[in-house]
C-alpha positions in Angstrom: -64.4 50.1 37.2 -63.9 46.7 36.1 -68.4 46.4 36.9 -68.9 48.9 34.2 -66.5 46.8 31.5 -68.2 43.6 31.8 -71.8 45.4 31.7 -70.2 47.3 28.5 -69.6 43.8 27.1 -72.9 42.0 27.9 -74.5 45.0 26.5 -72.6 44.6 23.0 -73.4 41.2 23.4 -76.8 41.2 23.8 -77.1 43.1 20.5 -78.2 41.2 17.4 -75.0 40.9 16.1 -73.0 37.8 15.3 -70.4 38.2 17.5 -67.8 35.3 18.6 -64.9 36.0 21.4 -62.2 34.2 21.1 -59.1 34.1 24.5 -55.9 33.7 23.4 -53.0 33.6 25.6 -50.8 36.3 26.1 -47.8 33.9 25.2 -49.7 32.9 22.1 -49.4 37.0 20.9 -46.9 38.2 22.8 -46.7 41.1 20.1 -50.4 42.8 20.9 -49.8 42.0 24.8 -46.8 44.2 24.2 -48.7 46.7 22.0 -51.4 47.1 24.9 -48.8 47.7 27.9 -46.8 50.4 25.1 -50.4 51.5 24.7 -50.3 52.9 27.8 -47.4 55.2 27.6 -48.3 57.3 24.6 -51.2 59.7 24.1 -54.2 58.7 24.1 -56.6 58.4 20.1 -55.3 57.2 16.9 -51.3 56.2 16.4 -50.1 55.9 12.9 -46.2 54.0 13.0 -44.3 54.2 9.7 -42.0 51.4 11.4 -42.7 49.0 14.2 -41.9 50.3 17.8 -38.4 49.5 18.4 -39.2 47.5 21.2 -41.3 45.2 19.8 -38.9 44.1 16.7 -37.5 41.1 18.8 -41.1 39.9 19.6 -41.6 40.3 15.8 -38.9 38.3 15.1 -39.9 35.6 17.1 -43.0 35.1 15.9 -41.8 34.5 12.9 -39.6 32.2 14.0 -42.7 30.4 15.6 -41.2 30.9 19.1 -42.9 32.3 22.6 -42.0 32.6 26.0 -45.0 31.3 28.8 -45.4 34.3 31.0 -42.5 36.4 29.6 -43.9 40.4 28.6 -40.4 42.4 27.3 -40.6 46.1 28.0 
């Protein structure tokens, strides 16, 4: 499975597109690493949230306060 990703991606890349990939640690966004685990607990297409997941109002609040935690996902 993970064969068909990465020829997905070198497909897209091999477009003439300008494309640049940035990595960026998990524990440098811990807010989308938690948006792509809760990802995988609701139904699958397009979620519209009038308010943030509860669960991920702490992270919020961290990264405002310009704090993270190496290694640390909260579910």
């Amino acid at each position: 499975m993970r064969y068909f990703y990465i020829i997905s991606i070198r497909d897209l890349l091999s477009q003439k597109w300008d494309i640049r990939l940035r990595h960026i640690f998990r524990e440098n966004n811990m807010c989308a690493d938690w948006m792509a685990h809760f990802g995988g607990s609701i139904p699958i297409g397009l979620q519209l949230f009038d308010d943030p997941p509860l669960g991920i109002l702490s992270l919020l609040f961290l990264h405002i306060c310009g704090i993270s935690y190496p290694g640390v996902c909260l579910m």
